[in-house]
Z-matrix of the N, CA and C atoms (Angstrom, degrees):
N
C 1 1.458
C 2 1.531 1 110.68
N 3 1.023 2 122.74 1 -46.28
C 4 1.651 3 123.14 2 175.65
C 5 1.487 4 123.01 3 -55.17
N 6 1.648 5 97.10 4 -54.80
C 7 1.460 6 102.87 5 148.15
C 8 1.506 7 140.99 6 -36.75
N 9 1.506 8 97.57 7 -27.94
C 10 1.787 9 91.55 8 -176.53
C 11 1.793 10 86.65 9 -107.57
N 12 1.074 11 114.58 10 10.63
C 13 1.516 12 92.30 11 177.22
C 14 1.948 13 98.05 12 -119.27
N 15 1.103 14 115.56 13 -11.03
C 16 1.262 15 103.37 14 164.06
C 17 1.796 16 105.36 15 -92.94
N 18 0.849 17 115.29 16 -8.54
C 19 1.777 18 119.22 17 171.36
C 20 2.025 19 95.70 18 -62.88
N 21 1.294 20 102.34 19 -52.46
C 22 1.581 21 113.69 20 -168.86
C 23 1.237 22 119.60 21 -56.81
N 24 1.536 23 98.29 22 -43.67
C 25 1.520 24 115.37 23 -169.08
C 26 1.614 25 99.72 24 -68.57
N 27 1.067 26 93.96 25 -51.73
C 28 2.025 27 103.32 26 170.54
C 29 1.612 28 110.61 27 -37.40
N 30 1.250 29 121.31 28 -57.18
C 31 1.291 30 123.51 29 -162.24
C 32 1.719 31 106.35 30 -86.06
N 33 1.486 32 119.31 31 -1.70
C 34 1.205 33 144.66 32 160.14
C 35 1.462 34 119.96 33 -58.53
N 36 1.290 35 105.47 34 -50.81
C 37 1.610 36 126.07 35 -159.27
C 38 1.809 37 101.90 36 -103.24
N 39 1.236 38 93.13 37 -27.79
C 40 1.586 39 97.60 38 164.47
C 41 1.566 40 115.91 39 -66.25
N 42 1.694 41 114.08 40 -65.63
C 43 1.408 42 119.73 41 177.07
C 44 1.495 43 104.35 42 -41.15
N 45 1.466 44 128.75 43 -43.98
C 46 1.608 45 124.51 44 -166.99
C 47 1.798 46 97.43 45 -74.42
N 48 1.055 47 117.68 46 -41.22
C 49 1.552 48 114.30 47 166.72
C 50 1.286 49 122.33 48 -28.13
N 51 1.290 50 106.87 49 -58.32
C 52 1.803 51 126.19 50 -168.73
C 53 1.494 52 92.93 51 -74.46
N 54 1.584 53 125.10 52 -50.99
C 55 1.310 54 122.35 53 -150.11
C 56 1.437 55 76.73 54 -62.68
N 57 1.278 56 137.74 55 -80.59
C 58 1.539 57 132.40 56 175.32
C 59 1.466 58 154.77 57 -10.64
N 60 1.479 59 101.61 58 -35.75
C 61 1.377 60 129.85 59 146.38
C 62 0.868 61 104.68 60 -45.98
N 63 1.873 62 106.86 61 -81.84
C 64 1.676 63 111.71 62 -153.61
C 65 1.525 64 111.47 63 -58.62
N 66 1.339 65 109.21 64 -17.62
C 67 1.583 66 111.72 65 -159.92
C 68 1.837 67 96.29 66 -81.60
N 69 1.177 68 132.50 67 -22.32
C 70 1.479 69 150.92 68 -168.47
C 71 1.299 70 91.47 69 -98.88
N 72 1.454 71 143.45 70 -51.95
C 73 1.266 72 113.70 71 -162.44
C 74 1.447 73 101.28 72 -87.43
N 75 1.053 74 132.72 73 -14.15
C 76 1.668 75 148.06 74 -147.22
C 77 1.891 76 85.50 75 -79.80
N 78 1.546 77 102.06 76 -34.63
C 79 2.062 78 114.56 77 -166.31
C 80 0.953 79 96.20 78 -85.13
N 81 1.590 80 137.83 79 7.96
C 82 1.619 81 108.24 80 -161.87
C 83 1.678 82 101.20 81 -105.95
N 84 1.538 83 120.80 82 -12.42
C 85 1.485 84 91.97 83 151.17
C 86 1.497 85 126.82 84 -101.85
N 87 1.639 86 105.29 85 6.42
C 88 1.617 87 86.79 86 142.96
C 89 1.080 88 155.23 87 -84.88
N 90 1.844 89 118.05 88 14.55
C 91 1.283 90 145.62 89 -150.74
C 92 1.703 91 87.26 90 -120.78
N 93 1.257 92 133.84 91 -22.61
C 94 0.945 93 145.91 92 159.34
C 95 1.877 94 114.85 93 41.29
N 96 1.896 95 101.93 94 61.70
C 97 1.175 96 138.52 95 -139.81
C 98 1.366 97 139.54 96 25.20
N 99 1.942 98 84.89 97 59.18
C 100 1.698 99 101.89 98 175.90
C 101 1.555 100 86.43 99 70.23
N 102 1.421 101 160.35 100 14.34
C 103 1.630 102 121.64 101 146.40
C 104 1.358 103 120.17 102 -105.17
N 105 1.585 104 117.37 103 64.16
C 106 1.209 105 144.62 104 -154.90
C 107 1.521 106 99.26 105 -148.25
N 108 1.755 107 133.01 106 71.61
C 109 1.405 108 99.99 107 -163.06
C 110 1.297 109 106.60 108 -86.29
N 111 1.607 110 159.14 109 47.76
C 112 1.350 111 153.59 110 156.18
C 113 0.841 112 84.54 111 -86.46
N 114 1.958 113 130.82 112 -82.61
C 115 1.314 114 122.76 113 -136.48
C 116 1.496 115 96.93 114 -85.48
N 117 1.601 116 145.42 115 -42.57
C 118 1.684 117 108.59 116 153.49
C 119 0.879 118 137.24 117 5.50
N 120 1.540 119 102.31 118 -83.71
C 121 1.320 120 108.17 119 178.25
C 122 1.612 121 125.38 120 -60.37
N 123 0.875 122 94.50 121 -36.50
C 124 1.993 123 99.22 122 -171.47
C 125 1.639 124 94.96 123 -65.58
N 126 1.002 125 130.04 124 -22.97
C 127 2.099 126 121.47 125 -158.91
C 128 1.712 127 71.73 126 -102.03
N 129 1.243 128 116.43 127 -54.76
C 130 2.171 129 102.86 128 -169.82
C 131 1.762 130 99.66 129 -44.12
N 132 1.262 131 118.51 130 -44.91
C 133 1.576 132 119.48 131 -157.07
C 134 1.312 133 88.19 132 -78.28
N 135 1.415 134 153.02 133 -67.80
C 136 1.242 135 158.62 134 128.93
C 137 1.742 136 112.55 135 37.99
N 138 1.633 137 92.47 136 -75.02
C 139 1.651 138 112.39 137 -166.94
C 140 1.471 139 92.96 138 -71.62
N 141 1.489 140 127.12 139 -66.70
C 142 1.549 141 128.01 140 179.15
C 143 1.858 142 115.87 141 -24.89
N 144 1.504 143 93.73 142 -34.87
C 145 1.949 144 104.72 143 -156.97
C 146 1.644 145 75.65 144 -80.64
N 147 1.410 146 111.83 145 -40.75
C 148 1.900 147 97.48 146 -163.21
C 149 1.396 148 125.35 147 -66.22
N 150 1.152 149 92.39 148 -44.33
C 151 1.912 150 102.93 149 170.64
C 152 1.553 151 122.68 150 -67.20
N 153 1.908 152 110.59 151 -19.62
C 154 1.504 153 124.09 152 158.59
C 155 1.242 154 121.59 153 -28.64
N 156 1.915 155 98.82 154 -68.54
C 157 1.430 156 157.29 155 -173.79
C 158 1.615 157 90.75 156 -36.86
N 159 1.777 158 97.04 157 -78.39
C 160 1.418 159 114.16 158 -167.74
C 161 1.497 160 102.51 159 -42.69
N 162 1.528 161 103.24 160 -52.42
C 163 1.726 162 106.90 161 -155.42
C 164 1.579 163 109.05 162 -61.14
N 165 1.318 164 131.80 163 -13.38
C 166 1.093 165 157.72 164 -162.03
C 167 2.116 166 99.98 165 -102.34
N 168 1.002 167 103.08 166 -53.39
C 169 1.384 168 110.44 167 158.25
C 170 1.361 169 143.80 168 -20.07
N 171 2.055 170 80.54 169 -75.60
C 172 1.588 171 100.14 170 -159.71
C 173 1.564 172 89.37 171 -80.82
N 174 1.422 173 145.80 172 48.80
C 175 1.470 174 117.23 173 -178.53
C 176 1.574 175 85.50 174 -126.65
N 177 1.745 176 117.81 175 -10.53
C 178 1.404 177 108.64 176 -178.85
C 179 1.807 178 116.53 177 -113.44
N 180 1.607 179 103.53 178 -19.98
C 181 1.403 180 129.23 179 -169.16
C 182 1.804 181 95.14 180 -99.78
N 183 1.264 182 104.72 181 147.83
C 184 1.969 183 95.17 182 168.75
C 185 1.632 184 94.93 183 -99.27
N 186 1.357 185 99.23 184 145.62
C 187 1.055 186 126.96 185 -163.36
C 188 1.733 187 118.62 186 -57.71
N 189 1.856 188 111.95 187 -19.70
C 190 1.417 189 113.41 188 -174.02
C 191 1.495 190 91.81 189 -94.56
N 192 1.808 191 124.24 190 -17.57
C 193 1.682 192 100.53 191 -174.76
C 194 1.682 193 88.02 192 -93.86
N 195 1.384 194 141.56 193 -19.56
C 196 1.577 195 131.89 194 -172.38
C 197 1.569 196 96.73 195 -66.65
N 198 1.407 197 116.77 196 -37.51
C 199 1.353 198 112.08 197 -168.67
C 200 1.788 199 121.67 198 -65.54
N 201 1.370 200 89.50 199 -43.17
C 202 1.340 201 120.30 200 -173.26
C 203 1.490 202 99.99 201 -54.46
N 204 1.829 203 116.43 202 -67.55
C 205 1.563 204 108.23 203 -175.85
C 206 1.786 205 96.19 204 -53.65
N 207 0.983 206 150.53 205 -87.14
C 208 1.461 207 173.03 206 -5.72
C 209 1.632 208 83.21 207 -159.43
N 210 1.723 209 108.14 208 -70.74
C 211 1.343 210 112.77 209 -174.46
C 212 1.527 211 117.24 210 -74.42
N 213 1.580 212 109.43 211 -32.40
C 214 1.410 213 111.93 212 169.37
C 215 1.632 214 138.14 213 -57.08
N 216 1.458 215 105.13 214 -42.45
C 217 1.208 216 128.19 215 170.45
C 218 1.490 217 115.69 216 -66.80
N 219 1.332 218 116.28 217 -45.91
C 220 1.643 219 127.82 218 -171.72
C 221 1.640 220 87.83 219 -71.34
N 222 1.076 221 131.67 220 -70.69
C 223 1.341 222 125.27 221 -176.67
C 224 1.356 223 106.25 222 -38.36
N 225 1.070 224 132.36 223 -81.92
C 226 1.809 225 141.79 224 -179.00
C 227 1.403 226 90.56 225 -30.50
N 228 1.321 227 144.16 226 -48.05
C 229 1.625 228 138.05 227 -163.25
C 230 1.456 229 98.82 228 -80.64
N 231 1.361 230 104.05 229 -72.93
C 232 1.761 231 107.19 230 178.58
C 233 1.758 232 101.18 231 -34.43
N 234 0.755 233 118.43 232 -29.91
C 235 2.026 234 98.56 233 -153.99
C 236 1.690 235 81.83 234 -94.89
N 237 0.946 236 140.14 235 -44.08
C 238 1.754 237 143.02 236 -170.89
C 239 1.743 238 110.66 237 -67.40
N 240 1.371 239 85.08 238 -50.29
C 241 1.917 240 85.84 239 167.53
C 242 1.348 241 100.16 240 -69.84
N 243 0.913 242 142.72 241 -32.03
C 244 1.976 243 133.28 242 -167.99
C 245 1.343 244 116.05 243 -84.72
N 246 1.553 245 105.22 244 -17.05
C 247 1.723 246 107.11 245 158.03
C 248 0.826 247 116.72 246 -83.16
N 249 1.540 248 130.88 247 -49.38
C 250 1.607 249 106.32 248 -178.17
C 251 1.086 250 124.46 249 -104.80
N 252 1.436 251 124.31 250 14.18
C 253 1.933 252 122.37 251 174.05
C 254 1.721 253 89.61 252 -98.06
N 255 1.447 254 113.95 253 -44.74
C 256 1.834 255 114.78 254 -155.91
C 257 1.497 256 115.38 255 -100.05
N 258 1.426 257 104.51 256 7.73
C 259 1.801 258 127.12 257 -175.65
C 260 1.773 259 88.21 258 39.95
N 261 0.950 260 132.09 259 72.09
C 262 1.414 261 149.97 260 155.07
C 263 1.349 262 119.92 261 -78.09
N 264 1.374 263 154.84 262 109.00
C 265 1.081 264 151.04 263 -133.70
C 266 1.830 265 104.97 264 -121.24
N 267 1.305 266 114.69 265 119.65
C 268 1.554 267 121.27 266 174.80
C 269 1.047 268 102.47 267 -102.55
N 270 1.710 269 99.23 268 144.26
C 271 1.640 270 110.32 269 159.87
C 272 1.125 271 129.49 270 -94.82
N 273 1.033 272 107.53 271 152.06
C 274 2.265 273 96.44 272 -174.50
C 275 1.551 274 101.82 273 -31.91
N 276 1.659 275 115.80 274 -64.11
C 277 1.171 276 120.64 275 -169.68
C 278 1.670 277 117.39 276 -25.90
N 279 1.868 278 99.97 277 -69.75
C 280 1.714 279 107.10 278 151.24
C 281 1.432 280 122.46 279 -20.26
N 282 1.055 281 109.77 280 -75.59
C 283 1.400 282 116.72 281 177.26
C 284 1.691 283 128.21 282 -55.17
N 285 1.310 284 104.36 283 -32.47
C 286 1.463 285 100.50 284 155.43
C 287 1.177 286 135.65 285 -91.81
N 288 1.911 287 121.45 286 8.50
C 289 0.947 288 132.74 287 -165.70
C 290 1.417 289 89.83 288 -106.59
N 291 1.337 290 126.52 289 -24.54
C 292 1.486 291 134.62 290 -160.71
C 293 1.741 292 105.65 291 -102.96
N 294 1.494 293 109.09 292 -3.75
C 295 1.355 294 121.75 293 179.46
C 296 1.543 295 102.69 294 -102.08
N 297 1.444 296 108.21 295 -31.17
C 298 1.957 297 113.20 296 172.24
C 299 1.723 298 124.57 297 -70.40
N 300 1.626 299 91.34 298 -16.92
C 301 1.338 300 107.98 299 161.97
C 302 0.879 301 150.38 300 -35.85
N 303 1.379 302 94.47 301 -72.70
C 304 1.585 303 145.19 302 -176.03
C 305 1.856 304 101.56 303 -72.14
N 306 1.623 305 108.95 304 -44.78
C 307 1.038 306 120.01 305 173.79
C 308 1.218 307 116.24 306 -57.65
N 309 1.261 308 96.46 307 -54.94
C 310 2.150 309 106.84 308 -178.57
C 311 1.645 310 105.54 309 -49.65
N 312 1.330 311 122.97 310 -31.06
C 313 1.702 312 119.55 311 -150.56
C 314 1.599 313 88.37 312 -103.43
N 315 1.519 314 113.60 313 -19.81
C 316 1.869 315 83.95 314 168.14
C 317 1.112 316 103.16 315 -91.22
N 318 1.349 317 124.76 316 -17.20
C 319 2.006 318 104.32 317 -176.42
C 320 1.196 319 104.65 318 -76.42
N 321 1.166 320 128.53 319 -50.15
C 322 1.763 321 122.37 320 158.87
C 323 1.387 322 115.12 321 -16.59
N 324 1.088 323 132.97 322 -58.35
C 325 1.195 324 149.78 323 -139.12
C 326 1.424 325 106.29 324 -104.01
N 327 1.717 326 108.34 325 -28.73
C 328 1.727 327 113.43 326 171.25
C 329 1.360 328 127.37 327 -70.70
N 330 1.673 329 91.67 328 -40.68
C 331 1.569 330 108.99 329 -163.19
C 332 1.462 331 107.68 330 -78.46
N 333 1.796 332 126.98 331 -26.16
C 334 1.474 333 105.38 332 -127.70
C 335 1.303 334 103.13 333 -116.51
């Protein structure tokens, strides 16, 4: 039982990772090359909390499947938020590259 709840808590601290990422890269053209100091600062406090997150992570997750959701997922979020808040335009290709993703992070997640 501890085990599946420190397994949980792991996959907890991961999701707040990503939410963190995405929330930092989402600022970086409102930082509008860092001479913007709110949103600077807010994506630095952001990125710091994510790698926290991770570091907190990687001691229960191995580090090539933590990485894998971390960068996989934030990408799949970043590109979905950028269509419909930033009218950002995908190409199928995008879109099926962002569907192989999604694919990759459950087989990760089946096998390991």
């Amino acid at each position: 039982m501890e085990n599946y709840f420190k397994d949980n808590l792991s996959y907890f601290f991961l999701f707040l990772a990503i939410l963190c990422e995405v929330g930092g890269t989402l600022l970086l053209p409102s930082s509008q090359n860092f001479t913007k100091l709110i949103p600077t600062l807010s994506l630095g406090v952001l990125y710091l909390l994510a790698f926290y997150f991770l570091s907190i992570v990687v001691n229960t997750i191995p580090v090539a499947v933590m990485y894998a959701m971390w960068s996989g997922l934030g990408i799949f979020t970043i590109a979905i938020i950028s269509f419909y808040f930033f009218n950002q335009s995908l190409s199928w290709q995008a879109i099926l590259g962002l569907f192989f993703i999604v694919i990759g992070v459950v087989l990760v997640n089946s096998f390991k």
